[in-house]
C-alpha atoms as one frame of an Amber mdcrd trajectory, in Angstrom:
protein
   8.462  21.358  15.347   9.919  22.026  12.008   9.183  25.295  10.388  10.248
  26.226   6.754  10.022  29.035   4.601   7.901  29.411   1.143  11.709  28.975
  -0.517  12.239  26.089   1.252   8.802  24.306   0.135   9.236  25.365  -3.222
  12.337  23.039  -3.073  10.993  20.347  -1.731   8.053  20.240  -3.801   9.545
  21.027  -6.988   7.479  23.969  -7.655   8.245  27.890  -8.146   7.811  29.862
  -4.798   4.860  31.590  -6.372   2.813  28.368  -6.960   3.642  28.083  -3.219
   2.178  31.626  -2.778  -0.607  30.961  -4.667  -1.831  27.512  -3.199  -1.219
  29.449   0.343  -3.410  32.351  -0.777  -6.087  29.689  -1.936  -6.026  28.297
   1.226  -4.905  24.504  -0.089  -2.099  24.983   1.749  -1.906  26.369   5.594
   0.828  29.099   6.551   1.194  31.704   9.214   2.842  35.274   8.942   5.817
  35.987  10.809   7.220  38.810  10.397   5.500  39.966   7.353   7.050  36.054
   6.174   4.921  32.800   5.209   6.360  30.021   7.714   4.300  26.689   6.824
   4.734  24.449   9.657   6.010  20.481   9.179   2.121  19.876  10.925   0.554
  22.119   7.637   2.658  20.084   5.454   1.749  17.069   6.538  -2.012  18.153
   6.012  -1.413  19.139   2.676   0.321  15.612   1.492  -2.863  13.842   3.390
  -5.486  16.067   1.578  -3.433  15.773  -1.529  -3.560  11.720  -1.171  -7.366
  12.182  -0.523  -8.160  13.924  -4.245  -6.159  10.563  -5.822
């Protein structure tokens, strides 16, 4: 399984890593810590698109 890092979404959602931050801290968008590092799995991602599709 994929795993990428808050710069890495931030890039492929053309956002800033902060809006990633901030839909991660209001829970719209899963992550784990590792090492004191957001990781957001290809699996949370997908859930995120899905429930994004959903709100349309």
């Amino acid at each position: 399984m994929k795993v990428y890092t808050t710069d890495e979404v931030a890039d492929m959602l053309k956002i800033s890593r902060d809006s990633v931050l901030k839909l991660i801290n209001q829970r719209e968008l899963k992550a784990k810590k590792v090492a004191r590092k957001w990781r957001i799995t290809e699996h949370y991602l997908k859930d995120f698109f899905r429930d994004v599709d959903n709100i349309k």
